[in-house]
C-alpha positions as CSV (number, residue, x, y, z in Angstrom):
1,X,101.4,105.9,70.8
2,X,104.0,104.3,73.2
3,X,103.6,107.4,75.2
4,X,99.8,107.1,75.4
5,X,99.9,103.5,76.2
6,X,102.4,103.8,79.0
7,X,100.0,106.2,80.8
8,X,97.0,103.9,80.0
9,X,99.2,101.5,81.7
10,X,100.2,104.1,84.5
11,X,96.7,105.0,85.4
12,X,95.3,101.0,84.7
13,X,98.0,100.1,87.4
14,X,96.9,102.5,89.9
15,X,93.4,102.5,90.1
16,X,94.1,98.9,90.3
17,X,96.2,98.7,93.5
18,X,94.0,101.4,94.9
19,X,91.6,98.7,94.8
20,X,93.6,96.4,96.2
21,X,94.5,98.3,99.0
22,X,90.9,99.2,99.9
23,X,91.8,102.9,99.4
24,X,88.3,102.9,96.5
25,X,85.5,101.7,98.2
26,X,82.3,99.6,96.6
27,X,80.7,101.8,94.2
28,X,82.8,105.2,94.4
29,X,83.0,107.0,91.4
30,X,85.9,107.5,89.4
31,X,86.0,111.3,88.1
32,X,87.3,111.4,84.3
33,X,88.0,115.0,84.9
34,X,89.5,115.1,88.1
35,X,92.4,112.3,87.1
36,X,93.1,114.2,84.2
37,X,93.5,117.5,86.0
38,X,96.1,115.4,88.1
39,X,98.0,113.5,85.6
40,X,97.8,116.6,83.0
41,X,96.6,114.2,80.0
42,X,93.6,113.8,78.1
43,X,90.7,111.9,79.0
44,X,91.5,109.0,76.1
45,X,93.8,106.8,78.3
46,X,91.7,107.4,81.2
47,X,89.0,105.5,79.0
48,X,90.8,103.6,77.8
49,X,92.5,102.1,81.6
50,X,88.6,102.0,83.0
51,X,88.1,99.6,80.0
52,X,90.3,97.4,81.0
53,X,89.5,97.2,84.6
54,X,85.6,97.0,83.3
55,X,87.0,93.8,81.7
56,X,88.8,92.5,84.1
57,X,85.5,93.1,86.3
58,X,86.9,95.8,89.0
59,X,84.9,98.7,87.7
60,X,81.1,99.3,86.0
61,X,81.0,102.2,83.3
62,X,77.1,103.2,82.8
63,X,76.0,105.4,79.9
64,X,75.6,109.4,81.3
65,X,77.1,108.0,85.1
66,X,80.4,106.9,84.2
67,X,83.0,104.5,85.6
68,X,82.8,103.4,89.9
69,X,84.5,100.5,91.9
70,X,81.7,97.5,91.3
71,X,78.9,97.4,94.2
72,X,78.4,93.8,94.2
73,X,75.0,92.7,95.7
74,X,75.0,89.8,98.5
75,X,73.6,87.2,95.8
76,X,75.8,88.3,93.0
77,X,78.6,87.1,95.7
78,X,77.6,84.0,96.7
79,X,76.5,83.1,93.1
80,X,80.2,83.8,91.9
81,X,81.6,81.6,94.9
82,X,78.9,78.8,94.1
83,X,80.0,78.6,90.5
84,X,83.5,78.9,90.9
85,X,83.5,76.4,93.6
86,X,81.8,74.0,91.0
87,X,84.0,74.6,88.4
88,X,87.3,74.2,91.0
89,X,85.8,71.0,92.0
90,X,85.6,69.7,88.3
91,X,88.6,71.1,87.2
92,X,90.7,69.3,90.4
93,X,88.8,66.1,89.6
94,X,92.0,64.7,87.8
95,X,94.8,66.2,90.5
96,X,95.2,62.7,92.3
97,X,96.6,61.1,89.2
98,X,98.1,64.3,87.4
99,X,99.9,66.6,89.9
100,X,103.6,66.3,90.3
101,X,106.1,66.5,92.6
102,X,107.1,69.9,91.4
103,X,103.6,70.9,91.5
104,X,103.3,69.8,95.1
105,X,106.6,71.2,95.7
106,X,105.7,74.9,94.7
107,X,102.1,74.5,96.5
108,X,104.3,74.1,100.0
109,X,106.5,77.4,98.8
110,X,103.0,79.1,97.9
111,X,101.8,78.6,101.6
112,X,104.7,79.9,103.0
113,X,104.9,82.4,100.7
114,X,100.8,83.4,101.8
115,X,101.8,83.3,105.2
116,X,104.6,85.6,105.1
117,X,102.4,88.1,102.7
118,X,100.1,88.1,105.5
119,X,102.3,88.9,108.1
120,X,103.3,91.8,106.4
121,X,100.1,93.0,105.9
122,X,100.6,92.7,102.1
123,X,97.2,92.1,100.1
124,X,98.4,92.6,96.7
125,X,100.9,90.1,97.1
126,X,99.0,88.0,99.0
127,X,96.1,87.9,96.4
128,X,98.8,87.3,93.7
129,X,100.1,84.0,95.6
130,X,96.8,82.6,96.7
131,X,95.5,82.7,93.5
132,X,98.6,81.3,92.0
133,X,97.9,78.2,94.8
134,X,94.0,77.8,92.9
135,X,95.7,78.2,89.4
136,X,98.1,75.7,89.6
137,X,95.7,73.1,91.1
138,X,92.9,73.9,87.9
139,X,95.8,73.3,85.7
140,X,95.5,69.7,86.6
141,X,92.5,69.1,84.5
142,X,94.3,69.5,81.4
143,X,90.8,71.0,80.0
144,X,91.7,74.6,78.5
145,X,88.3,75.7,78.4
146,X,87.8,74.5,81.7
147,X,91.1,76.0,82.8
148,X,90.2,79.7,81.5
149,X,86.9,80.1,82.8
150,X,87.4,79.0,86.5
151,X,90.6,81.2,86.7
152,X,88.3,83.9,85.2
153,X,86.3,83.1,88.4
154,X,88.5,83.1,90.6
155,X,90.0,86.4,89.5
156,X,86.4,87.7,90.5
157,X,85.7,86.4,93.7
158,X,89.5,87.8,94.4
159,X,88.3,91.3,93.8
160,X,85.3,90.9,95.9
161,X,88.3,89.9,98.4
162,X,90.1,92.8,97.7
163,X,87.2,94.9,98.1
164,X,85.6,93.7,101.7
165,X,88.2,91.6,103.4
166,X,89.2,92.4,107.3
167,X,93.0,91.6,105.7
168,X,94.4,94.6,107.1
169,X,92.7,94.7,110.5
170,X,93.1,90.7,111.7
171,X,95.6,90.5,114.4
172,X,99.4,88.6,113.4
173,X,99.1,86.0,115.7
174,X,95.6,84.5,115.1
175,X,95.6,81.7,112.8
176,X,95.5,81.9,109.2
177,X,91.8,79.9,107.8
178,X,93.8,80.1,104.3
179,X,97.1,78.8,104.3
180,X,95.8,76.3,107.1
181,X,93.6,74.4,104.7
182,X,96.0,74.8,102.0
183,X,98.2,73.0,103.8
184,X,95.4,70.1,104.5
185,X,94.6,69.7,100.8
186,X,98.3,69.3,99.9
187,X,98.6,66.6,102.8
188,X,95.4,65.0,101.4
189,X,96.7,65.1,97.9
190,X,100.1,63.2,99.1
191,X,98.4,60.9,101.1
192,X,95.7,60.0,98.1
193,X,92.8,61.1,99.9
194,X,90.5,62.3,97.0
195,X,87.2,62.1,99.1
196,X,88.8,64.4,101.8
197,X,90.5,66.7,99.4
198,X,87.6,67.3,97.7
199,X,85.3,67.5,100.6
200,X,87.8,70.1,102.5
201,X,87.8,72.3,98.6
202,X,84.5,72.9,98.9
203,X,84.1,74.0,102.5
204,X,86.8,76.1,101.8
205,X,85.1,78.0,98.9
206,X,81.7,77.8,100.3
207,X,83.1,79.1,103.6
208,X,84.1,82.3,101.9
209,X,80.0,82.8,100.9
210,X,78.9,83.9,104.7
211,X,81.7,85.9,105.4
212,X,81.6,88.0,102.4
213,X,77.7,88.1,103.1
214,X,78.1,89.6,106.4
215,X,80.9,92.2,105.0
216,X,79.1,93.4,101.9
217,X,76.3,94.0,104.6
218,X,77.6,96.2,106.6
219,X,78.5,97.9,103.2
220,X,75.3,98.5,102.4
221,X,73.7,100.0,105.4
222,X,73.2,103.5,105.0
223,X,69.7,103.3,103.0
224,X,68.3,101.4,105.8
225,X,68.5,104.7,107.7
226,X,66.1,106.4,106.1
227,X,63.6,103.4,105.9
């Protein structure tokens, strides 16, 4: 059994950074047979790593199709964006009066740390770090139901991330919209500014709607062809 579940993990774990690393595009399919023929195993952890990444939202698995990289539609994206930018906002309605100085202490690391994941043209580690920045300002709500369902959020919108952003094609010297306003809402949370923190949260999450819009787009352009 511990055989079987390290290459569930083994196969989990790569389909998974293939993701990341935009080497699986939107809705490619993922051949039972042909990773089995690679990894000389049997199709039962294969099933059993596509049901995890089903869970965890990266792939679909329809009866007689089998398992592909989601194909998110343009709504579908901006509705996940919308609702976890309402649930951020709620969760961070707290953070004036409950963050701490360690807290605000690892946010500054956490930018740096995005910034120098960027540079290195990183996206696995750079996903990893900004969503540790989101997670540890939800955690100021002290709200657990609250707490698990916009990090379950904003694991989605960062796969629609790792699925359509320009990450590995912006130039190293242009600035960084990220880390930037990072950097802006820890200011405004030292300096007490609620109205401006929460104001600059929400453009930051909403922001993300009309770029995604525009890349999922040009995803989905080759029926238009034959129109």
């Amino acid at each position: 059994m511990k055989k079987q579940q390290s290459m569930i993990d083994y196969v989990y774990e790569s389909l998974k950074s293939a993701i990341y690393e935009q080497k699986l595009v939107p809705g490619q399919k993922l051949v039972e047979n042909d990773i089995s023929n690679s990894l000389s195993i049997s199709r039962t952890p294969i099933r059993h790593a596509f049901s995890r990444l089903k869970e965890e939202g990266f792939l679909t698995i329809l009866p007689n199709r089998g398992a592909m990289v989601i194909n998110p539609s343009v709504d579908e994206i901006a509705d996940a964006f919308i609702h976890r930018k309402q649930l951020e906002l709620l969760a961070s309605e707290k953070i004036m009066e409950s963050i701490s100085a360690d807290d605000i202490t690892r946010l500054k690391e956490l930018i740096q740390l995005e910034k120098e994941t960027h540079t290195q043209k990183n996206l696995v580690n750079y996903i990893k770090v900004n969503k540790e920045f989101h997670y540890l300002l939800i955690n100021s709500c002290n709200n657990r139901f609250l707490i698990n369902h916009a990090k379950k959020m904003i694991d989605q919108t960062h796969i629609y991330l790792a699925l359509y952003d320009r990450f590995y094609f912006i130039p190293e010297k242009k600035d960084i919209r990220g880390p930037n306003e990072h950097q802006m809402l820890i200011e405004y949370i030292e300096q007490n500014k609620a109205e401006a923190f929460f104001s600059l949260l929400a453009t930051h999450i909403t922001s993300a709607i009309d770029e995604y819009k525009n890349r999922v787009q040009h995803f989905h352009q080759a029926k238009d062809l034959f129109n």
